[in-house]
DRENTORKOL-3810 file (N, C-alpha, C; in nm, 4 decimals):
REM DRENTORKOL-3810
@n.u->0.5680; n.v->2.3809; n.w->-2.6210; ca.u->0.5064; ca.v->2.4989; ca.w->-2.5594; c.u->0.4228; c.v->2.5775; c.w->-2.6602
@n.u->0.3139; n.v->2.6443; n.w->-2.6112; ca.u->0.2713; ca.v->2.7677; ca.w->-2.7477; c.u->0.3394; c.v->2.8842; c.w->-2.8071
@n.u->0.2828; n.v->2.9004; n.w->-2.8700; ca.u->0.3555; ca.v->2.9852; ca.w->-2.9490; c.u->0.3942; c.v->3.1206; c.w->-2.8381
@n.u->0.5399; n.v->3.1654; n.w->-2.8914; ca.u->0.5402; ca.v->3.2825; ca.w->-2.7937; c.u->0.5027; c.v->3.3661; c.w->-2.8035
@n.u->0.4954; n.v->3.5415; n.w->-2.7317; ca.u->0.4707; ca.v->3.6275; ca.w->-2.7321; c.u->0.5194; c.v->3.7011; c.w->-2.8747
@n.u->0.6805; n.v->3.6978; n.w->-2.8523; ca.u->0.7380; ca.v->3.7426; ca.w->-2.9329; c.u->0.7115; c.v->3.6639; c.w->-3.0630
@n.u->0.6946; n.v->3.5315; n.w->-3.1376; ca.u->0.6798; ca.v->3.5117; ca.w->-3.2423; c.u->0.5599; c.v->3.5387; c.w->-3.2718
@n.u->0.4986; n.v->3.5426; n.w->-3.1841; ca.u->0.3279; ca.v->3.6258; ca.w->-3.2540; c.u->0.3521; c.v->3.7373; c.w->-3.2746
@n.u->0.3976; n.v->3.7955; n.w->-3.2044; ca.u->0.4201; ca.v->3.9674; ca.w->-3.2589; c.u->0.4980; c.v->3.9913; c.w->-3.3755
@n.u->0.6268; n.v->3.9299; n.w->-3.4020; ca.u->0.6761; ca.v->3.9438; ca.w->-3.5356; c.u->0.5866; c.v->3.8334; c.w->-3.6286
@n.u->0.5169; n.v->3.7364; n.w->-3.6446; ca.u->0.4152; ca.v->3.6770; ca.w->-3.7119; c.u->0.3327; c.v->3.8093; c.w->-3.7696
@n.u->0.2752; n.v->3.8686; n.w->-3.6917; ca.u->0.1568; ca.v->3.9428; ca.w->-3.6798; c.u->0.2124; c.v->4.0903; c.w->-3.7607
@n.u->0.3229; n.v->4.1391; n.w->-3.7707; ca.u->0.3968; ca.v->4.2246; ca.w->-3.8787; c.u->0.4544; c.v->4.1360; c.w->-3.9786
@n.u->0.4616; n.v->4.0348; n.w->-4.0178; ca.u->0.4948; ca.v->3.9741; ca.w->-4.1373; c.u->0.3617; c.v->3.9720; c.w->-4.2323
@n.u->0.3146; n.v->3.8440; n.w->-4.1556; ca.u->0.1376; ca.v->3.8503; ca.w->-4.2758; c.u->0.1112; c.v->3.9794; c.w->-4.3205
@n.u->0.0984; n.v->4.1221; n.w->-4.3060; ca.u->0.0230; ca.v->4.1536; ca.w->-4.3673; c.u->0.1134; c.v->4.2344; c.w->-4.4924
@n.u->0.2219; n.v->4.2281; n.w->-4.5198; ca.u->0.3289; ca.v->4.1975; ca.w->-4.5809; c.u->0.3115; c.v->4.1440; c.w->-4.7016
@n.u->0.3149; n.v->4.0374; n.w->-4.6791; ca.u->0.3105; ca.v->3.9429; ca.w->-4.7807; c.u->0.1446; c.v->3.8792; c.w->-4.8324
@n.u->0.0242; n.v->3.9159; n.w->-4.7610; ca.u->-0.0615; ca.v->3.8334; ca.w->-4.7690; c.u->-0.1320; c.v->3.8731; c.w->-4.9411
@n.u->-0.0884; n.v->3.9767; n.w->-5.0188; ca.u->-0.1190; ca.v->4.0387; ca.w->-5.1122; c.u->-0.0800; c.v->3.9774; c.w->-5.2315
@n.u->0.0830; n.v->3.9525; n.w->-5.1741; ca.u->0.1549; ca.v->3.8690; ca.w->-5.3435; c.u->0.1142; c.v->3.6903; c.w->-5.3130
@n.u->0.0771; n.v->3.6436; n.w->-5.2478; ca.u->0.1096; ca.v->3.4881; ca.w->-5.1982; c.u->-0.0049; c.v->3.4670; c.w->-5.1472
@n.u->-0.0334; n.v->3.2939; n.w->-5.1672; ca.u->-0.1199; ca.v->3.2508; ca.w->-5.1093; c.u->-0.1079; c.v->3.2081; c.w->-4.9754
@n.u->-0.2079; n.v->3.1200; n.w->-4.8178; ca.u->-0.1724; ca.v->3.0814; ca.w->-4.7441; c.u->-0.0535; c.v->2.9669; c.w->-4.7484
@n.u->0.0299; n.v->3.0255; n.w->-4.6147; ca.u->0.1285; ca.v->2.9122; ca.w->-4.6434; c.u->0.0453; c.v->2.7749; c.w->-4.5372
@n.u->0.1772; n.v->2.6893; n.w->-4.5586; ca.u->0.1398; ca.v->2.5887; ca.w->-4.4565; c.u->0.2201; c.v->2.6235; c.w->-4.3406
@n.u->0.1313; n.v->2.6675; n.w->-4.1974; ca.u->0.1724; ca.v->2.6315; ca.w->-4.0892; c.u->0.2589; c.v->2.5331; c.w->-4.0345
@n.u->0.3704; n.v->2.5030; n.w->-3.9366; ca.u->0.4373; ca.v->2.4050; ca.w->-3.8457; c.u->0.4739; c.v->2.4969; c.w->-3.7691
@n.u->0.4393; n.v->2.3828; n.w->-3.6193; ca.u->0.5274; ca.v->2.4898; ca.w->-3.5006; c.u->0.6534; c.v->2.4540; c.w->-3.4787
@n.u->0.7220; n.v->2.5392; n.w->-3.4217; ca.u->0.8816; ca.v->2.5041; ca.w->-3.4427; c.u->0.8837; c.v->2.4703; c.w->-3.2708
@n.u->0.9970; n.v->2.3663; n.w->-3.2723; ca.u->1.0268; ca.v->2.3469; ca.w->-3.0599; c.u->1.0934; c.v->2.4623; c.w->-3.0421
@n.u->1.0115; n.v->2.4770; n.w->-2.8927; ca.u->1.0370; ca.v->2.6450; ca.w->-2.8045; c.u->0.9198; c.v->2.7671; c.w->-2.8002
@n.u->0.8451; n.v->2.7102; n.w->-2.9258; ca.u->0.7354; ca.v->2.8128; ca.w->-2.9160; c.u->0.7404; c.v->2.8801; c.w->-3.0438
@n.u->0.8110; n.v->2.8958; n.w->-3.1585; ca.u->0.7879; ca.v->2.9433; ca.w->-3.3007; c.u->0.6989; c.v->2.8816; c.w->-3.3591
@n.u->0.6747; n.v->2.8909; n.w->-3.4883; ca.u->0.6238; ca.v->2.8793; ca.w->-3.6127; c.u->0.6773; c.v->2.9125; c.w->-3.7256
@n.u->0.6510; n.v->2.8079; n.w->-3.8537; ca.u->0.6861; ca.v->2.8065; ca.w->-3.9403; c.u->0.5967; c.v->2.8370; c.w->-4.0687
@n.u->0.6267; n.v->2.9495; n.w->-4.1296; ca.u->0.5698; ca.v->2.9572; ca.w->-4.2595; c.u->0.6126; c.v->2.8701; c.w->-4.4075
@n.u->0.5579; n.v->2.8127; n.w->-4.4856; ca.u->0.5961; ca.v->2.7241; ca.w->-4.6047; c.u->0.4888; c.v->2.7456; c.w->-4.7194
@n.u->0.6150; n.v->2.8077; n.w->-4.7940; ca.u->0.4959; ca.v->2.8042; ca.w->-4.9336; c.u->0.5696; c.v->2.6886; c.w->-5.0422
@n.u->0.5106; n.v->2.6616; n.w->-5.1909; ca.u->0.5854; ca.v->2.6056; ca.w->-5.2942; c.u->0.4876; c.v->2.6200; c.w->-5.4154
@n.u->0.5603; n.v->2.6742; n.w->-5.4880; ca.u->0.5267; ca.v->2.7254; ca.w->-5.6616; c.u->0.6048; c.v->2.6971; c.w->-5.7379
@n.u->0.5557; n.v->2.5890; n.w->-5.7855; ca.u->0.6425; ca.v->2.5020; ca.w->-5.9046; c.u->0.7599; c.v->2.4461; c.w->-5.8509
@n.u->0.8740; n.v->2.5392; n.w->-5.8977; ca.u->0.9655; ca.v->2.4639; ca.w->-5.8730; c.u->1.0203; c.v->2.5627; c.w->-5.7353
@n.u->0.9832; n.v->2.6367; n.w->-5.6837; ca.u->1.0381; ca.v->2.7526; ca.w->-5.5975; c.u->0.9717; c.v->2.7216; c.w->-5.4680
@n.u->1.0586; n.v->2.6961; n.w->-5.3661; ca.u->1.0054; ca.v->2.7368; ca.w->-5.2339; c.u->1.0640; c.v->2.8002; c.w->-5.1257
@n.u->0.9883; n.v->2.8477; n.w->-5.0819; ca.u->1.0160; ca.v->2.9179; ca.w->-4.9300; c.u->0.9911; c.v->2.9061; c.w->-4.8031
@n.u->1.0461; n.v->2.9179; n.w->-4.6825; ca.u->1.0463; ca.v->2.8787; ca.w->-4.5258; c.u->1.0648; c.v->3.0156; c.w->-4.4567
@n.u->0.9734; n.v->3.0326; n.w->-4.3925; ca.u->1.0354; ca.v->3.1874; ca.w->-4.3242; c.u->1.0125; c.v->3.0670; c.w->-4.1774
@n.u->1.0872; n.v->3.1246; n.w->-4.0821; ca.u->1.1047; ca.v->3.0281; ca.w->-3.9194; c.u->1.0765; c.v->3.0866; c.w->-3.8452
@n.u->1.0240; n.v->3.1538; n.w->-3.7550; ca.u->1.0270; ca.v->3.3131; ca.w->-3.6301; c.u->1.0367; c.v->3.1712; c.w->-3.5737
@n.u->1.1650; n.v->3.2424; n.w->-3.4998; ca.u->1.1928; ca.v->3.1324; ca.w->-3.3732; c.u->1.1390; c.v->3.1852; c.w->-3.2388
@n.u->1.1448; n.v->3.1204; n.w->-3.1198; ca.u->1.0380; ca.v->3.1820; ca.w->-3.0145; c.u->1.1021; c.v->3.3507; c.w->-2.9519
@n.u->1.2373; n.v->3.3684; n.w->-2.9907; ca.u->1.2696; ca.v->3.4967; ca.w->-2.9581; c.u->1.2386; c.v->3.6082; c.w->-3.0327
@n.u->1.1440; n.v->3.5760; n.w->-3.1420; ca.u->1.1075; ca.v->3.6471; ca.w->-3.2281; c.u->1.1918; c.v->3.6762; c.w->-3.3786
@n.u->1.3025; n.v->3.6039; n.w->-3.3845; ca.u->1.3767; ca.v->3.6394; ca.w->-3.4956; c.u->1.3328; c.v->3.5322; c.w->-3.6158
@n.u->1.3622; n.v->3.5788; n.w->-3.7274; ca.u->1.3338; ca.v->3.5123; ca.w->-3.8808; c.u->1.4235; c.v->3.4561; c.w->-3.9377
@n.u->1.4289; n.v->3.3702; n.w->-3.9413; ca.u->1.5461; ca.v->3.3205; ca.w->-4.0693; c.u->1.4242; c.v->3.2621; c.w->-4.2096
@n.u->1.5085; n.v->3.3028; n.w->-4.2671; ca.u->1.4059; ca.v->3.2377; ca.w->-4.4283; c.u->1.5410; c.v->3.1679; c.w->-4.4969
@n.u->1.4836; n.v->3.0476; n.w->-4.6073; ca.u->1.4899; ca.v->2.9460; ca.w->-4.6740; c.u->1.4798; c.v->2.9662; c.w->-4.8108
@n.u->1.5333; n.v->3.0079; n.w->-4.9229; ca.u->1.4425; ca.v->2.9728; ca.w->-5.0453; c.u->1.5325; c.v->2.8938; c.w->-5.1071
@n.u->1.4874; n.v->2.8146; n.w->-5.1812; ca.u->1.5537; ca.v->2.7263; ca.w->-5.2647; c.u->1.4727; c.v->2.6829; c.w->-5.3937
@n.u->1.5375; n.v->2.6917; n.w->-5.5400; ca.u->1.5240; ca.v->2.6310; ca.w->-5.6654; c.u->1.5999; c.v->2.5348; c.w->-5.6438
@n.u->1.5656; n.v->2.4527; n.w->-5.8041; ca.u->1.6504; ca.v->2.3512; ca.w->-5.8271; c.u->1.7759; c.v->2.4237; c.w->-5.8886
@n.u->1.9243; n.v->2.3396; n.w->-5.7984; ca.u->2.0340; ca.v->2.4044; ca.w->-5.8254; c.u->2.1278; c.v->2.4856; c.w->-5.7198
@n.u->1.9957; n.v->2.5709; n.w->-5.6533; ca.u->2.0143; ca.v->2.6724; ca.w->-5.5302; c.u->1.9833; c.v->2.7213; c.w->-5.4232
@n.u->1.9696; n.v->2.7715; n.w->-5.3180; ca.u->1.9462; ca.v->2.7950; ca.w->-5.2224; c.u->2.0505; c.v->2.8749; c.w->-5.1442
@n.u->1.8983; n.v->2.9323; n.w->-5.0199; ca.u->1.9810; ca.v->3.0458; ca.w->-4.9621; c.u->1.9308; c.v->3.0573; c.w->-4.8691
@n.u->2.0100; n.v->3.0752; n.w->-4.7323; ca.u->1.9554; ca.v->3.0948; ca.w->-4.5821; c.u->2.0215; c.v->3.2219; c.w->-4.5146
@n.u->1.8995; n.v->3.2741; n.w->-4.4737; ca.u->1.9674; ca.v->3.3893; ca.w->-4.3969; c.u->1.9099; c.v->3.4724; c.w->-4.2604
@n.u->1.9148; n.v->3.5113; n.w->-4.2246; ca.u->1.8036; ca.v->3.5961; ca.w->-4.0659; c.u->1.7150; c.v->3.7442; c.w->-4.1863
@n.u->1.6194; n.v->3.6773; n.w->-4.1534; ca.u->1.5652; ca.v->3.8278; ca.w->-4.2058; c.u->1.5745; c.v->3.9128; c.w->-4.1218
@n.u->1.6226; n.v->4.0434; n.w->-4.1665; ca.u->1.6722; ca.v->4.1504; ca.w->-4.1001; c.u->1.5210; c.v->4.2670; c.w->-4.0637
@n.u->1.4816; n.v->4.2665; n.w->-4.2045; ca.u->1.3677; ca.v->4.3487; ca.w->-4.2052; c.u->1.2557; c.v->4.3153; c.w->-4.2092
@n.u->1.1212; n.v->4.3054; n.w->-4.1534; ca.u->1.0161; ca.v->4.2642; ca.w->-4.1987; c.u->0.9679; c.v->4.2641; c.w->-4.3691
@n.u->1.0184; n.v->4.3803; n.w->-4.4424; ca.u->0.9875; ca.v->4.4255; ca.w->-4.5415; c.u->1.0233; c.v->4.3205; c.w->-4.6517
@n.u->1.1480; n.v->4.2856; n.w->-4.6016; ca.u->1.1959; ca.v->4.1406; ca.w->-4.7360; c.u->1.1241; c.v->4.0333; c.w->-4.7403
@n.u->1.0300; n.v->4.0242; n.w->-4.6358; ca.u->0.9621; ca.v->3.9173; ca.w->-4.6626; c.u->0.8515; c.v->3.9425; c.w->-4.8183
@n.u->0.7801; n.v->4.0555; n.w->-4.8427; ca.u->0.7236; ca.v->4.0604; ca.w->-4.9124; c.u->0.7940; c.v->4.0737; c.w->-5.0733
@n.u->0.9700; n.v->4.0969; n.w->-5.0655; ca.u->1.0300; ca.v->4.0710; ca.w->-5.2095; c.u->1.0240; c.v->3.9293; c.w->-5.2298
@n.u->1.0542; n.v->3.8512; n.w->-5.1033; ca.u->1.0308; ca.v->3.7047; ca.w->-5.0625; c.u->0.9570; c.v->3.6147; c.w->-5.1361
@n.u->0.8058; n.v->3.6573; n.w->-5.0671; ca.u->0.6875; ca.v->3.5971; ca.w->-5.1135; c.u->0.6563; c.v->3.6613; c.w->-5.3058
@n.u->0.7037; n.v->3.7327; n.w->-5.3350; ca.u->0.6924; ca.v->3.8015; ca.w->-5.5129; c.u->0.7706; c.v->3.7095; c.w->-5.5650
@n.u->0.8821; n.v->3.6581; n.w->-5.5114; ca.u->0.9943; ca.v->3.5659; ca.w->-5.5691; c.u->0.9265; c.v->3.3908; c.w->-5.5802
@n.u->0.9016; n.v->3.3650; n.w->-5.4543; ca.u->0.8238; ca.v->3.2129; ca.w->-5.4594; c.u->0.6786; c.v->3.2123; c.w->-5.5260
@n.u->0.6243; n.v->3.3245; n.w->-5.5476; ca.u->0.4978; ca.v->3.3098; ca.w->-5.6001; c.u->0.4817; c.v->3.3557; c.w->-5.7752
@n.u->0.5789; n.v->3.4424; n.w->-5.8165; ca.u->0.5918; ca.v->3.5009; ca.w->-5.9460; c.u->0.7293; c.v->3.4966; c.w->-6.0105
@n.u->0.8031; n.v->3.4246; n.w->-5.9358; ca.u->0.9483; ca.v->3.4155; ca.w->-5.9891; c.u->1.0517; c.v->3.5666; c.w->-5.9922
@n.u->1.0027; n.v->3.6586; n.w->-5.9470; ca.u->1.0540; ca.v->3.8358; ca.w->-5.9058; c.u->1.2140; c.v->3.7930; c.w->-5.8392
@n.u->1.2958; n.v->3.8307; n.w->-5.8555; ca.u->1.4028; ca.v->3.8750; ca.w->-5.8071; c.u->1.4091; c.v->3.9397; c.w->-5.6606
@n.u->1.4394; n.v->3.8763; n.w->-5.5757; ca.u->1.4596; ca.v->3.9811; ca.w->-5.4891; c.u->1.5871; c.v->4.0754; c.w->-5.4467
END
């Protein structure tokens, strides 16, 4: 199906978020109607998911570690993208 209402709308408050620290990610649509954001810097990457109900889960993983969780706030996405793109702590 296309993308939904709701993941465009939380899409559409994420990008402009993050579009400052990070480059474009790579697009995938997720089944149901989401999309998937994907970046990778060096050894660091990240997955943010808006599933078609509009909710986020993000991905990051080094070598060694990883971590999955629902993003709660729009706002973490941009400690997010500082972390996969500059190595920042979030």
């Amino acid at each position: 199906p296309p993308l939904s209402d709701a993941a465009r709308k939380r899409a559409a408050a994420i990008v402009p978020l993050i579009a400052d620290v990070i480059p474009l990610p790579h697009l995938a649509p997720v089944p149901g109607g989401g999309m998937q954001f994907e970046w990778s810097c060096g050894e660091r990457s990240l997955e943010l998911e808006i599933r078609p109900d509009g909710s986020v889960v993000y991905l990051r993983s080094q070598p060694g570690s990883f971590e999955e969780q629902t993003l709660r706030a729009d706002e973490v996405a941009h400690d997010l993208a500082d972390w996969v793109s500059h190595g920042q702590s979030s």
